[in-house]
Every structure is written in structure tokens, then in C-alpha cells.
mmCIF file of the N, C-alpha and C atoms, coordinates in Angstrom:
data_MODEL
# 
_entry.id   MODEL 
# 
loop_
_atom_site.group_PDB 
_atom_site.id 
_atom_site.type_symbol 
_atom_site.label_atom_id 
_atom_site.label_alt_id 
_atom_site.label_comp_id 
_atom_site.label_asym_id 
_atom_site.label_entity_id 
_atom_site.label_seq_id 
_atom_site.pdbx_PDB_ins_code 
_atom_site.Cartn_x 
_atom_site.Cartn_y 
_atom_site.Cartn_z 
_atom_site.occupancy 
_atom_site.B_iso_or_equiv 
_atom_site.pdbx_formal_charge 
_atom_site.auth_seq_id 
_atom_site.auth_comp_id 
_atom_site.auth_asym_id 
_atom_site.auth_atom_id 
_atom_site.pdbx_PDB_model_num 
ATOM 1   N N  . UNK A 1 1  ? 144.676 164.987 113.591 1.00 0.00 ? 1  UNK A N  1 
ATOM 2   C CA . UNK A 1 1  ? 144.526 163.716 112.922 1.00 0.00 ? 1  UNK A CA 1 
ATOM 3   C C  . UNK A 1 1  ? 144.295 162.646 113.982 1.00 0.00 ? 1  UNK A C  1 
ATOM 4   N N  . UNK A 1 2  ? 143.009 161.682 113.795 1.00 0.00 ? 2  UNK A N  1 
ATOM 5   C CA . UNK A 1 2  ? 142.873 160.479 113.995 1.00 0.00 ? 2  UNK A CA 1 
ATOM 6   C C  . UNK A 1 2  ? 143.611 159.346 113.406 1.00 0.00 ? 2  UNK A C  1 
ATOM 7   N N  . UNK A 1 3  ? 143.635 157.994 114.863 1.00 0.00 ? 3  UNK A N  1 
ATOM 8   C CA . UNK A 1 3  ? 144.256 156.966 113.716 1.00 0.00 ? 3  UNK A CA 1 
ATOM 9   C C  . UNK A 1 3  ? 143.781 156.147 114.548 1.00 0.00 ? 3  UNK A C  1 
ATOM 10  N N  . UNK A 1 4  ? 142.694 154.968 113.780 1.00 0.00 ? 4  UNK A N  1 
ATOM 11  C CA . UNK A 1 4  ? 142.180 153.807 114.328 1.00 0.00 ? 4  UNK A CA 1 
ATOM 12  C C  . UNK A 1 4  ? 142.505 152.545 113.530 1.00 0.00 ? 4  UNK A C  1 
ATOM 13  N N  . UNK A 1 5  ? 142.656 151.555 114.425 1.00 0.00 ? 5  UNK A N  1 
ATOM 14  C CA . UNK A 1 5  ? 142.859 149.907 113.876 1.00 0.00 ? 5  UNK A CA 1 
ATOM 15  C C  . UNK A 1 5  ? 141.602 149.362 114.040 1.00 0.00 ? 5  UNK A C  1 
ATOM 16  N N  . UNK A 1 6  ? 141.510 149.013 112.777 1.00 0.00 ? 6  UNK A N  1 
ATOM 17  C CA . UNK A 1 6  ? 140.336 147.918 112.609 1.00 0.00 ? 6  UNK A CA 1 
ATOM 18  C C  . UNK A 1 6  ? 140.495 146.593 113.507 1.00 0.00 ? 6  UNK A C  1 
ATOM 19  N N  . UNK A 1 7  ? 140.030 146.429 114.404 1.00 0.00 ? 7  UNK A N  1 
ATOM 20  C CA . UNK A 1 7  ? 140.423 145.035 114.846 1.00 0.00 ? 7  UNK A CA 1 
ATOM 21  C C  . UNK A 1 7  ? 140.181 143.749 114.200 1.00 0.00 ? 7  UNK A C  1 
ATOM 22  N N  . UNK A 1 8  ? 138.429 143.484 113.596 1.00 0.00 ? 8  UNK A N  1 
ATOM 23  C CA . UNK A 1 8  ? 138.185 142.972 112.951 1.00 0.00 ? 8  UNK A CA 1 
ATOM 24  C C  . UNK A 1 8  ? 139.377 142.888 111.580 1.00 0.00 ? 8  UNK A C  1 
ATOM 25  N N  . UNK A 1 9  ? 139.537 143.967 111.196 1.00 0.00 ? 9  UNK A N  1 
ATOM 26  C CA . UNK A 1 9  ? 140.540 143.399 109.766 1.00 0.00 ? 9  UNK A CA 1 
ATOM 27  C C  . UNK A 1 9  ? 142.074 143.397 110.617 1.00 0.00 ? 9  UNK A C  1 
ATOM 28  N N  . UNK A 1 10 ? 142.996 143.777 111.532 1.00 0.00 ? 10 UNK A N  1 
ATOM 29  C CA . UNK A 1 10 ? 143.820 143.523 111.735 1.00 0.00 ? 10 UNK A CA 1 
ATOM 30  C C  . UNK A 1 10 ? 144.275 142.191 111.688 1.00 0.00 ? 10 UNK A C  1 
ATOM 31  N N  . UNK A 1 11 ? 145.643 141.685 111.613 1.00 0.00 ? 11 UNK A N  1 
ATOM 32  C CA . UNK A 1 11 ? 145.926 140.227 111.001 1.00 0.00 ? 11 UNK A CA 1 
ATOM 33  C C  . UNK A 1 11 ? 147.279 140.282 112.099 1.00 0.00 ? 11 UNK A C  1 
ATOM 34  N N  . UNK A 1 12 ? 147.528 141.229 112.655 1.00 0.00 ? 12 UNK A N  1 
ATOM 35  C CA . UNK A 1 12 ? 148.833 140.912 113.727 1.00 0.00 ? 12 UNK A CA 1 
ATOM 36  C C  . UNK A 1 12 ? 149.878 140.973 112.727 1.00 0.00 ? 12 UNK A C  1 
ATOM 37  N N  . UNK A 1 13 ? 150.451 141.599 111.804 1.00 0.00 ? 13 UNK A N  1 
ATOM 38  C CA . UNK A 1 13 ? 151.455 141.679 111.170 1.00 0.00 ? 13 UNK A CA 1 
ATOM 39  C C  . UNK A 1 13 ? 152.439 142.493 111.658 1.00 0.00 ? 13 UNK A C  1 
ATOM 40  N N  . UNK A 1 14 ? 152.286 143.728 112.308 1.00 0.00 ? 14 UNK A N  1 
ATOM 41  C CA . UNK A 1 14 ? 153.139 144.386 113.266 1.00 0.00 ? 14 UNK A CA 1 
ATOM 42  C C  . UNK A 1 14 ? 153.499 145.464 112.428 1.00 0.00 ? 14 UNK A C  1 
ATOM 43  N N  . UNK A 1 15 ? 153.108 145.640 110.854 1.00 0.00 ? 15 UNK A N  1 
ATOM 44  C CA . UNK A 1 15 ? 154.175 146.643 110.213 1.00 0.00 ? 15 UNK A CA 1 
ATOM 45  C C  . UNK A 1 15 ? 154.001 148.366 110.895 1.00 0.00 ? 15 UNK A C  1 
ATOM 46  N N  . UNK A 1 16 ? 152.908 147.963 110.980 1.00 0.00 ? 16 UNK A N  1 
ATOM 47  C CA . UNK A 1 16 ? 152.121 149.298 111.786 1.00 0.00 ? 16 UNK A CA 1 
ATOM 48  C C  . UNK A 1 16 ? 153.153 150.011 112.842 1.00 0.00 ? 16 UNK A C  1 
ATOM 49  N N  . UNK A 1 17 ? 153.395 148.869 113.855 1.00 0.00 ? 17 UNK A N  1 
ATOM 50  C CA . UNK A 1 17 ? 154.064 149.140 115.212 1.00 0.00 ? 17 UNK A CA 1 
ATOM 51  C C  . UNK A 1 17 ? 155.433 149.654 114.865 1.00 0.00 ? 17 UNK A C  1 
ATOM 52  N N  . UNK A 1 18 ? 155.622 148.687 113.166 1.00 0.00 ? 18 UNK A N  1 
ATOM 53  C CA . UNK A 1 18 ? 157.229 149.145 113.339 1.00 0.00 ? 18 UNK A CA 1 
ATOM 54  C C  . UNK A 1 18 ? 157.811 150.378 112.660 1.00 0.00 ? 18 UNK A C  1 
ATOM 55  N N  . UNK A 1 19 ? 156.352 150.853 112.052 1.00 0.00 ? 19 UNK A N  1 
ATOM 56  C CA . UNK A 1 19 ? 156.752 152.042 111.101 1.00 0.00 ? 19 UNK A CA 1 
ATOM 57  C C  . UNK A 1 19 ? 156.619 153.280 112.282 1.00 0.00 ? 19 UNK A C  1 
ATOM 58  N N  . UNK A 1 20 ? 155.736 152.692 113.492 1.00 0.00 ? 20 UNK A N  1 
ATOM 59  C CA . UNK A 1 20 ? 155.291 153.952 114.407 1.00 0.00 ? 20 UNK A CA 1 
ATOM 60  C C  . UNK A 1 20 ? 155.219 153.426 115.655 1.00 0.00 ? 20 UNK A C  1 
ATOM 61  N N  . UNK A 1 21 ? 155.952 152.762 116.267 1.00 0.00 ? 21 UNK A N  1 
ATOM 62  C CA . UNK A 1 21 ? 156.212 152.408 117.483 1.00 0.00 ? 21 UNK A CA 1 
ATOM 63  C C  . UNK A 1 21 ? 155.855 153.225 118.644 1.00 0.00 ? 21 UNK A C  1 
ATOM 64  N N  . UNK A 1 22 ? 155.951 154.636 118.479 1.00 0.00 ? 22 UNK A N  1 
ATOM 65  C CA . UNK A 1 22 ? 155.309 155.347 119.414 1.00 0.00 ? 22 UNK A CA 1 
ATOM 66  C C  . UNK A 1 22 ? 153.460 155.700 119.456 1.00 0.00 ? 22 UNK A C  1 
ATOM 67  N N  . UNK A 1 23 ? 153.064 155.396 118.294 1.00 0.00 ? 23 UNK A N  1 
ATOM 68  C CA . UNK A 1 23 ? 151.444 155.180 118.113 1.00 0.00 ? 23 UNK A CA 1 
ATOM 69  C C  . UNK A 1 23 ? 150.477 154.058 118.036 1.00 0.00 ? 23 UNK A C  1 
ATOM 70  N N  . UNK A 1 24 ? 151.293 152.679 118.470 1.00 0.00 ? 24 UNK A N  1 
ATOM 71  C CA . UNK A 1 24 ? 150.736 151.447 118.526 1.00 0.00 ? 24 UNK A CA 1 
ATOM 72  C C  . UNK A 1 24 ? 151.180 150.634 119.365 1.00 0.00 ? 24 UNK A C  1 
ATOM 73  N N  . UNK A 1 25 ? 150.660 149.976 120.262 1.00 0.00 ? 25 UNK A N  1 
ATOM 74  C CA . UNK A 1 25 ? 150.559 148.572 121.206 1.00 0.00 ? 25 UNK A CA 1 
ATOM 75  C C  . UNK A 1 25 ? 150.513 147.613 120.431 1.00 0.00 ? 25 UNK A C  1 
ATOM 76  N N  . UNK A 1 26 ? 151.088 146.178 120.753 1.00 0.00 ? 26 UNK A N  1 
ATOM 77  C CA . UNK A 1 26 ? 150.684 145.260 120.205 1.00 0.00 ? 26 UNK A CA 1 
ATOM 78  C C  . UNK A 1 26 ? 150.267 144.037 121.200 1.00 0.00 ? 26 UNK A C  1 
ATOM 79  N N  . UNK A 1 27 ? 149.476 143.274 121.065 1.00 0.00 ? 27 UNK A N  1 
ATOM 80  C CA . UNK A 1 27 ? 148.725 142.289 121.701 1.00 0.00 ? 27 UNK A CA 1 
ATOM 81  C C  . UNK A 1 27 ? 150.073 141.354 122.366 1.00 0.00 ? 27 UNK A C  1 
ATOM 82  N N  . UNK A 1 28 ? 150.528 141.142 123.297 1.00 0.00 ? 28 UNK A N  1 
ATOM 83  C CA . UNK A 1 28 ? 151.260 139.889 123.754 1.00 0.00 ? 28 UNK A CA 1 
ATOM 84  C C  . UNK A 1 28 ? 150.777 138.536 123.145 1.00 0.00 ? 28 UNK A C  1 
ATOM 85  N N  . UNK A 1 29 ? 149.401 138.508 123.230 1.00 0.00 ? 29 UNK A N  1 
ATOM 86  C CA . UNK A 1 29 ? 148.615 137.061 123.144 1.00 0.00 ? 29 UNK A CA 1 
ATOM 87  C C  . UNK A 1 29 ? 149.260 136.841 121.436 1.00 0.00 ? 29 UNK A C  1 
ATOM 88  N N  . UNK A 1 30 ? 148.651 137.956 120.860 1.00 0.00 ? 30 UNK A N  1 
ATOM 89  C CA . UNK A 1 30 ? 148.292 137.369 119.171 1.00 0.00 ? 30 UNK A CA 1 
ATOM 90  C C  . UNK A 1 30 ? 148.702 138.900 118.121 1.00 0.00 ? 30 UNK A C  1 
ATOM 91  N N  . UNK A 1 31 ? 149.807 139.831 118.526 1.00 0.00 ? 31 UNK A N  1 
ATOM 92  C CA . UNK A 1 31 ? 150.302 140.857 118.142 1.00 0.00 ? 31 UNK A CA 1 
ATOM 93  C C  . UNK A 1 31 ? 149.617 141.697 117.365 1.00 0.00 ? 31 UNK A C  1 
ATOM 94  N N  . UNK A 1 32 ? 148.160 142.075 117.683 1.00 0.00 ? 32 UNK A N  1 
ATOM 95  C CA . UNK A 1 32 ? 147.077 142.892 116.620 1.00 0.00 ? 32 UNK A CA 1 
ATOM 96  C C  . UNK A 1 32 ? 147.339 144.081 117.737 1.00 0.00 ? 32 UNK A C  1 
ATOM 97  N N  . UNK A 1 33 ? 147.113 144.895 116.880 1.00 0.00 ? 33 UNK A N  1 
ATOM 98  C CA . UNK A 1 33 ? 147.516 146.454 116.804 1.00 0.00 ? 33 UNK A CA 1 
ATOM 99  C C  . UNK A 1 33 ? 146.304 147.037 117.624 1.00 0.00 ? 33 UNK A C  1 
ATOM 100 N N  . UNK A 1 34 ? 146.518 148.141 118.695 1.00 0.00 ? 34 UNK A N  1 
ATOM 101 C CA . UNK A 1 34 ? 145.584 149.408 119.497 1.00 0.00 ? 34 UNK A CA 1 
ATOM 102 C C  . UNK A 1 34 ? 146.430 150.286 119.174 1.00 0.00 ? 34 UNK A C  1 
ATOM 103 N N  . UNK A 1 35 ? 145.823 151.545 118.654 1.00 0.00 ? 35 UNK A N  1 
ATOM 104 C CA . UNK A 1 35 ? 146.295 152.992 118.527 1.00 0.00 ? 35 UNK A CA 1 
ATOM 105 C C  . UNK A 1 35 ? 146.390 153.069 120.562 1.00 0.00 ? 35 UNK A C  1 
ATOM 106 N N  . UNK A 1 36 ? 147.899 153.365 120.851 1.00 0.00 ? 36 UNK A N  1 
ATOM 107 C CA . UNK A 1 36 ? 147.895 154.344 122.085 1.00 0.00 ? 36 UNK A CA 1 
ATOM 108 C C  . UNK A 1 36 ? 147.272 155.453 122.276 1.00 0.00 ? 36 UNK A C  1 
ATOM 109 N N  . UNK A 1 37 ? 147.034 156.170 121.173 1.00 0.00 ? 37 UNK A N  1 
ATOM 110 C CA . UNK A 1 37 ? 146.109 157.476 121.494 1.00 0.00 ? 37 UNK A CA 1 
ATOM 111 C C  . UNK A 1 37 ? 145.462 157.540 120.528 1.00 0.00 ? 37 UNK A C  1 
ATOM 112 N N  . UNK A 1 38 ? 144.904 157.832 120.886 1.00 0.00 ? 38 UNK A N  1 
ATOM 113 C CA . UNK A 1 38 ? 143.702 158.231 119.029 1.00 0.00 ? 38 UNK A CA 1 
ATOM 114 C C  . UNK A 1 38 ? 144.136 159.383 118.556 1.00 0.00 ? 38 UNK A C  1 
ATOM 115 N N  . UNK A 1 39 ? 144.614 160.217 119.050 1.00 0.00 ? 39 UNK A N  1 
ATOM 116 C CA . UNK A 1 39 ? 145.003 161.614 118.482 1.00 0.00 ? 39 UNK A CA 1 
ATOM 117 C C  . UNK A 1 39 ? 146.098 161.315 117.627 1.00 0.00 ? 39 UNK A C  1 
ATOM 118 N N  . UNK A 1 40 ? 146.642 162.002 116.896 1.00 0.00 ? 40 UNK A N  1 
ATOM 119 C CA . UNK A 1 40 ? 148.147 162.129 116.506 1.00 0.00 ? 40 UNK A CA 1 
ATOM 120 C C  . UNK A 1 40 ? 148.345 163.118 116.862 1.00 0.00 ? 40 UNK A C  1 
ATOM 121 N N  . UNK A 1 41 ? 149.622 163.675 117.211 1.00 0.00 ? 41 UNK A N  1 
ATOM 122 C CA . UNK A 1 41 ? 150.371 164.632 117.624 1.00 0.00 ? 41 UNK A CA 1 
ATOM 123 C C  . UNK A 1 41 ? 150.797 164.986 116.210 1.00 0.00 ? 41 UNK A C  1 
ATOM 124 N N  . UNK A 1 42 ? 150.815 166.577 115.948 1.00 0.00 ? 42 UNK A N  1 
ATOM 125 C CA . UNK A 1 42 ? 151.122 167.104 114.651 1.00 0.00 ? 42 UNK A CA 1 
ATOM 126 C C  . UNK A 1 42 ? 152.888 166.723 113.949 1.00 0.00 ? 42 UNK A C  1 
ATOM 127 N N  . UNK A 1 43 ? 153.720 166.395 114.978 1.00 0.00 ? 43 UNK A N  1 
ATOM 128 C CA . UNK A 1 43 ? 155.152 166.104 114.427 1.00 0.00 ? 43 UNK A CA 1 
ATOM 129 C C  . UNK A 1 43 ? 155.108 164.692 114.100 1.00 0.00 ? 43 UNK A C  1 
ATOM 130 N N  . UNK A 1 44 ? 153.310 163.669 114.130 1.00 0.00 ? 44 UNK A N  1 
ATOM 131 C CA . UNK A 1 44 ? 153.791 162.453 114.204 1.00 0.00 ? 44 UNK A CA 1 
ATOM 132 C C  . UNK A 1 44 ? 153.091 161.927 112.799 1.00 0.00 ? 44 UNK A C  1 
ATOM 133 N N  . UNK A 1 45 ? 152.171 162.848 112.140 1.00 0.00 ? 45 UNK A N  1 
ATOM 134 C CA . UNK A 1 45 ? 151.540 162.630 111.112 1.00 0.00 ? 45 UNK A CA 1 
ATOM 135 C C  . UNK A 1 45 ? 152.021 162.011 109.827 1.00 0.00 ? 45 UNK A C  1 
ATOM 136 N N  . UNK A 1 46 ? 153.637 162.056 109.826 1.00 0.00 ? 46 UNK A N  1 
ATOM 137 C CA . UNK A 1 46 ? 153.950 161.359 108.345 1.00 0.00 ? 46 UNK A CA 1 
ATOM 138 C C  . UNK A 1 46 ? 154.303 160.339 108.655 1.00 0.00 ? 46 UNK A C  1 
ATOM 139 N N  . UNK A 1 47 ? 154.687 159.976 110.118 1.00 0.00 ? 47 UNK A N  1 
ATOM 140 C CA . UNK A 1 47 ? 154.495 158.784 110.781 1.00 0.00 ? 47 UNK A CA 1 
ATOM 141 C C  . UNK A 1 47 ? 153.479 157.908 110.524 1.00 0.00 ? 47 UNK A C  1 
ATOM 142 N N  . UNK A 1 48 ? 152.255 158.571 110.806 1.00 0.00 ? 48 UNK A N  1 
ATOM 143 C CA . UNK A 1 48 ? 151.403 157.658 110.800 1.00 0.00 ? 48 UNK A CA 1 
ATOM 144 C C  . UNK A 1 48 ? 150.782 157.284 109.591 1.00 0.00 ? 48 UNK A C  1 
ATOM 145 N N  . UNK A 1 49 ? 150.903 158.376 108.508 1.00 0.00 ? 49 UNK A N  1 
ATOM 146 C CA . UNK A 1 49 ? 150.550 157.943 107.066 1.00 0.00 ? 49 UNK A CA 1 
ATOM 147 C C  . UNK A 1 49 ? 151.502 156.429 106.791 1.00 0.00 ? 49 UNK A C  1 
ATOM 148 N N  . UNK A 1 50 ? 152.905 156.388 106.967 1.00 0.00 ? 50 UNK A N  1 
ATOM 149 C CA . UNK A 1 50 ? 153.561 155.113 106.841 1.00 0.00 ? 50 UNK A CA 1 
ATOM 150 C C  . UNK A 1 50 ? 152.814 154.146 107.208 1.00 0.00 ? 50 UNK A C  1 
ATOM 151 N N  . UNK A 1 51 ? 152.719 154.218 108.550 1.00 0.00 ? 51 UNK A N  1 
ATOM 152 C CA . UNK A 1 51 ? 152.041 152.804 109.127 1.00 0.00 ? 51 UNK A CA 1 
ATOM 153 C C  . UNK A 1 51 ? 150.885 152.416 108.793 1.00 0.00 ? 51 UNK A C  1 
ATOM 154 N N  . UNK A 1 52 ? 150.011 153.588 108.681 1.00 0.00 ? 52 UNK A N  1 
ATOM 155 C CA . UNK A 1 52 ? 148.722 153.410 107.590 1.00 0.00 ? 52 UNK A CA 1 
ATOM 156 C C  . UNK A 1 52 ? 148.777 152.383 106.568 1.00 0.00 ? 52 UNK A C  1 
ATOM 157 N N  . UNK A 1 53 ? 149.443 153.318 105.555 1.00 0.00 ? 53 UNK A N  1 
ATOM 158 C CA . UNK A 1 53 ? 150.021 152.493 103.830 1.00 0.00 ? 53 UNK A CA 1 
ATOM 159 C C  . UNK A 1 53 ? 151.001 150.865 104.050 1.00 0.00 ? 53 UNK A C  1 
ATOM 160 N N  . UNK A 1 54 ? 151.577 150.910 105.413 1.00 0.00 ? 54 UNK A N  1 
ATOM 161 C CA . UNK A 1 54 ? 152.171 149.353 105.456 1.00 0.00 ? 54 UNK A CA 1 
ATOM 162 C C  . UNK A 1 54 ? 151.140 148.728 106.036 1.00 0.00 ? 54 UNK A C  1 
ATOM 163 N N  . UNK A 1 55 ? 149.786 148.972 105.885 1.00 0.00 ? 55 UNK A N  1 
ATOM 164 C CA . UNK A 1 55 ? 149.183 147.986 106.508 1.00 0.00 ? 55 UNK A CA 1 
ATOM 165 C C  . UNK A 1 55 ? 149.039 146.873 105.704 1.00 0.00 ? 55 UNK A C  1 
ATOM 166 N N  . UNK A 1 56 ? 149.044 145.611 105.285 1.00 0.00 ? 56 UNK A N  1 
ATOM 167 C CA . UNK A 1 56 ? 148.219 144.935 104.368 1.00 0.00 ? 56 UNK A CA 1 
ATOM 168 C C  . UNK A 1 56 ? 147.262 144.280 104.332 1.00 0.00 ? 56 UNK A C  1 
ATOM 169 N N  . UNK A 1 57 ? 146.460 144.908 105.732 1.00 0.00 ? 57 UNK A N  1 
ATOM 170 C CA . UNK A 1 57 ? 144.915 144.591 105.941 1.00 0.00 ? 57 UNK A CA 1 
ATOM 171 C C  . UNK A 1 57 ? 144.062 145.786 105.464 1.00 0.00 ? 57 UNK A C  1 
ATOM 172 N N  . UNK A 1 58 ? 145.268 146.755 105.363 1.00 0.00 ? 58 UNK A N  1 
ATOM 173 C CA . UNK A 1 58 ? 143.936 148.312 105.035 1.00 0.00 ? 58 UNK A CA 1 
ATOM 174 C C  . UNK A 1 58 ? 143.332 148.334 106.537 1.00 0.00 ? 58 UNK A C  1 
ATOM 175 N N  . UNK A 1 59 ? 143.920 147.775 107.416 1.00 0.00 ? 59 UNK A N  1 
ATOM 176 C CA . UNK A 1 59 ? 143.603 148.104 109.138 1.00 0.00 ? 59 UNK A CA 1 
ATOM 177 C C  . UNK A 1 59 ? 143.331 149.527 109.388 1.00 0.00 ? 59 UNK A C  1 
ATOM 178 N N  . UNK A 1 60 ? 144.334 149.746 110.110 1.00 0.00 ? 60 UNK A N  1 
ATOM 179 C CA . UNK A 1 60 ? 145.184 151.226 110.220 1.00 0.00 ? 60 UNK A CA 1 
ATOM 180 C C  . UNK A 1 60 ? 144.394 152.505 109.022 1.00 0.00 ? 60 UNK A C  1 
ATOM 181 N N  . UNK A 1 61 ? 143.231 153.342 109.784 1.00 0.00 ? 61 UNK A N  1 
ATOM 182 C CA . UNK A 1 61 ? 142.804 154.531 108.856 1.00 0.00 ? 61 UNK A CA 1 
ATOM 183 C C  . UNK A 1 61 ? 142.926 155.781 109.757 1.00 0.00 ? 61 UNK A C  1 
ATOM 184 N N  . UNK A 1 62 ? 143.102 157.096 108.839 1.00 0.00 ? 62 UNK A N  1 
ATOM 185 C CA . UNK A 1 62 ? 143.293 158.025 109.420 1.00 0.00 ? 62 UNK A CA 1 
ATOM 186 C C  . UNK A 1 62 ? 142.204 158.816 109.401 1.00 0.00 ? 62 UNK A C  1 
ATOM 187 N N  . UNK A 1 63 ? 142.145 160.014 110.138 1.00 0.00 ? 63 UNK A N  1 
ATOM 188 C CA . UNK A 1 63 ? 140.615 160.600 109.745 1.00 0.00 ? 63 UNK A CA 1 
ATOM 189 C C  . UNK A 1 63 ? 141.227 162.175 110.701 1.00 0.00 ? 63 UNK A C  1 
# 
């Protein structure tokens, strides 16, 4: 599994980071979300469905 942030739709809300703290950076400047890895690691996948579904930009997609 992939997991990319839209930057364009990201809004800096953080829910992302906080549902999956180990799969997201957040901006110092203006707190918008970078996937640390693009991969997911297979134990981290229901992880990342959370942070996905808390997005409320629809940022955060998996693939």
C-alpha cells in the first residue's frame, strides 16, 4: 500500500499526523502533511486507512 497527500487540497489540520504519527511530517511553517514514506509497511495499513478517513480535505489517498 501507497499513501499520498494532496498538497494542493491539504488544509494543515494535522488529523492525519495524529491518527499516524509514524507515516506523516508536518510543515513547521504552516502544518500540511508529507507522507514519510510512500510505502506502508503491512502492520501499518489500518493505520493509515484512519488517517486517510480523518482527513477533511479528502487529502490523504491510498493506492
Amino acid at each position: 500500500m501507497k499513501v499520498k497527500v494532496d498538497s494542493e487540497r491539504c488544509q494543515g489540520h494535522t488529523l492525519c499526523a495524529m491518527a499516524a504519527p509514524e507515516l506523516f511530517e508536518l510543515s513547521d511553517v504552516d502544518g500540511h502533511a508529507t507522507a514519510v514514506d510512500k510505502d506502508v509497511p503491512a502492520h501499518l495499513g489500518e493505520t493509515a486507512r484512519e488517517a486517510s478517513r480523518s482527513c477533511p480535505e479528502q487529502a490523504v489517498s491510498l493506492s
